[in-house]
C-alpha beads as a LAMMPS data file, in Angstrom:
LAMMPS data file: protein, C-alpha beads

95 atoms
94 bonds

1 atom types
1 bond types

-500.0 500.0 xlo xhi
-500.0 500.0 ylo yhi
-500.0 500.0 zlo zhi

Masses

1 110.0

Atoms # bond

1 1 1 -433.440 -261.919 289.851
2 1 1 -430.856 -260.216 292.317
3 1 1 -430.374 -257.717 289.394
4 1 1 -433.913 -257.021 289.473
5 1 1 -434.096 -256.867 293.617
6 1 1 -430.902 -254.544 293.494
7 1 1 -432.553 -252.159 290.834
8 1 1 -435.501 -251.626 293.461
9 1 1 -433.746 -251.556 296.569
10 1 1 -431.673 -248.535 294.464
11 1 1 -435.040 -247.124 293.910
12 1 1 -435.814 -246.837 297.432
13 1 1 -432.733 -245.397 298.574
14 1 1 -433.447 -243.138 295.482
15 1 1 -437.180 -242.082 297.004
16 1 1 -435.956 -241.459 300.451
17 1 1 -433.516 -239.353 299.579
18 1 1 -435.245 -237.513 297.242
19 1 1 -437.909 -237.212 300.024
20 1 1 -435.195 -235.907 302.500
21 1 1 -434.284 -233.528 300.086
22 1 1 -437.720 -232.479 299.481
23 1 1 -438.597 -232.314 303.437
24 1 1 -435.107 -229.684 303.543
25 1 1 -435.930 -227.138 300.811
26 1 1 -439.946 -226.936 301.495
27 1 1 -441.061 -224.168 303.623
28 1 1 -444.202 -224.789 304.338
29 1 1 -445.003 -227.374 306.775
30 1 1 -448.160 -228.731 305.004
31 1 1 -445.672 -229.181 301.961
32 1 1 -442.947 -230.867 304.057
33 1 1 -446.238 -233.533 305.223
34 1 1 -445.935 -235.024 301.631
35 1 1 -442.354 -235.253 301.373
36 1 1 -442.721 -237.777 304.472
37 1 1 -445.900 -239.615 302.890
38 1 1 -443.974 -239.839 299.751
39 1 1 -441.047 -241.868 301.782
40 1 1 -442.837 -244.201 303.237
41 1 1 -444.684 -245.055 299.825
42 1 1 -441.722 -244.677 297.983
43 1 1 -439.105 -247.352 299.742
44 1 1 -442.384 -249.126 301.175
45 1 1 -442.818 -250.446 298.425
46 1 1 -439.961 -251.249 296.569
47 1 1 -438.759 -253.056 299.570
48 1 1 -441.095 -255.265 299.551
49 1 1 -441.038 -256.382 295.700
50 1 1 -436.907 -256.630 295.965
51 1 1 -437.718 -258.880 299.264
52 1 1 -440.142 -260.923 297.285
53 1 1 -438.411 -261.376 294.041
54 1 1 -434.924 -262.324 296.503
55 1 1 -437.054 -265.092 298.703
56 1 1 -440.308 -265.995 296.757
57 1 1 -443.468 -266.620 298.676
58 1 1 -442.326 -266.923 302.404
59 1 1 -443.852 -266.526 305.804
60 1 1 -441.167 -263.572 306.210
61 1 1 -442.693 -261.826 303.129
62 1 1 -446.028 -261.791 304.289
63 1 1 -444.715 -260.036 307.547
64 1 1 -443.129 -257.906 305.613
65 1 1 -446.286 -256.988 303.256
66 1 1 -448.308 -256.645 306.568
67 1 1 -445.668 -253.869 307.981
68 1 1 -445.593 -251.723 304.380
69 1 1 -449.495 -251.765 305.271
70 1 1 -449.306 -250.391 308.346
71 1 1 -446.753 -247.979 307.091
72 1 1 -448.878 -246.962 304.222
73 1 1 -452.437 -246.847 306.521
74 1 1 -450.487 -245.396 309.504
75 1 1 -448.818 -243.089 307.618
76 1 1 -451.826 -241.638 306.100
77 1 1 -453.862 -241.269 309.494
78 1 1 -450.912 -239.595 311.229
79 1 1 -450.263 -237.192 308.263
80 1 1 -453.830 -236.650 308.185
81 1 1 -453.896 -235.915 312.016
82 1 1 -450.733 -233.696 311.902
83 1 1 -452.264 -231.428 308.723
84 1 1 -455.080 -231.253 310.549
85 1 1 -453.250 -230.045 314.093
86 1 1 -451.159 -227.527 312.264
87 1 1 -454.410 -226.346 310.277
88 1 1 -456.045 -225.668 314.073
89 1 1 -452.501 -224.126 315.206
90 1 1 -452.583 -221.165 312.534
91 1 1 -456.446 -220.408 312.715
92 1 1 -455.284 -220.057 316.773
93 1 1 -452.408 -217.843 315.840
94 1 1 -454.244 -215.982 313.366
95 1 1 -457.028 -214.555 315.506

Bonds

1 1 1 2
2 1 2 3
3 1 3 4
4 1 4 5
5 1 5 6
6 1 6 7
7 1 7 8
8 1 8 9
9 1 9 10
10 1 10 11
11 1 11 12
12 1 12 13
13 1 13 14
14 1 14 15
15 1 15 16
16 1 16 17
17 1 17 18
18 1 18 19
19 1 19 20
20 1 20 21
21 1 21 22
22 1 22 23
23 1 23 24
24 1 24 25
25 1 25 26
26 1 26 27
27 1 27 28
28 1 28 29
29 1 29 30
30 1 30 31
31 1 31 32
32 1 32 33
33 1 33 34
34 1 34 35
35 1 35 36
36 1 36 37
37 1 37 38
38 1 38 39
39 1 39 40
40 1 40 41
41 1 41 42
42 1 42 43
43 1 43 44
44 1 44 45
45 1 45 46
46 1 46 47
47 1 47 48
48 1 48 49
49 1 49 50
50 1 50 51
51 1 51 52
52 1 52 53
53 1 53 54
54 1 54 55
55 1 55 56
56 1 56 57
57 1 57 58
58 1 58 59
59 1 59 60
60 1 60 61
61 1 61 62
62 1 62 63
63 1 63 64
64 1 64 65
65 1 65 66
66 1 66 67
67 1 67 68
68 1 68 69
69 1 69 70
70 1 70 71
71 1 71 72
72 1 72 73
73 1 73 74
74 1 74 75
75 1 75 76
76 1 76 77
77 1 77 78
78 1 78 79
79 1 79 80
80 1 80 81
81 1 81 82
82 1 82 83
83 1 83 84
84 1 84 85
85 1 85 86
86 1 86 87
87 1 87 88
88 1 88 89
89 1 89 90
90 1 90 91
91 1 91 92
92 1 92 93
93 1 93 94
94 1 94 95
């Protein structure tokens, strides 16, 4: 099993970096907003599985499930909020 919980944990150093890397070449803003959802879904996660698979069923995994929620609902409200802001901050330059 800790060949199976180092495999993932591999995987999510693999996502955030490829998210990093994503977030430095992009342009656009509204493109560099997915590169950061992508991270926190991405390692999120995997985390989480290599945590379980390492402990079992634990009061620290279901912490750690409840965190990668709010990570993954958070996430998607403030990258909502922030596409949103920077929609409203080019309609306001472009007039």
């Amino acid at each position: 099993m800790n060949l199976a919980a180092d495999v993932l944990l591999a995987v999510a150093v693999a996502a955030v970096w490829l998210g990093c890397l994503g977030f430095a070449r992009l342009h656009d803003s509204f493109d560099r907003l997915h590169c950061v959802g992508f991270v926190g879904i991405g390692a999120g996660l995997p985390i989480l599985l290599a945590a379980w698979l390492s402990q079992g069923s634990s009061a620290s995994i279901a912490k750690l499930a409840f965190l990668v929620a709010c990570i993954l609902f958070n996430g998607a409200a403030l990258n909502h909020a922030t596409g949103r802001a920077l929609h409203i901050r080019r309609q306001d330059e472009a007039e």
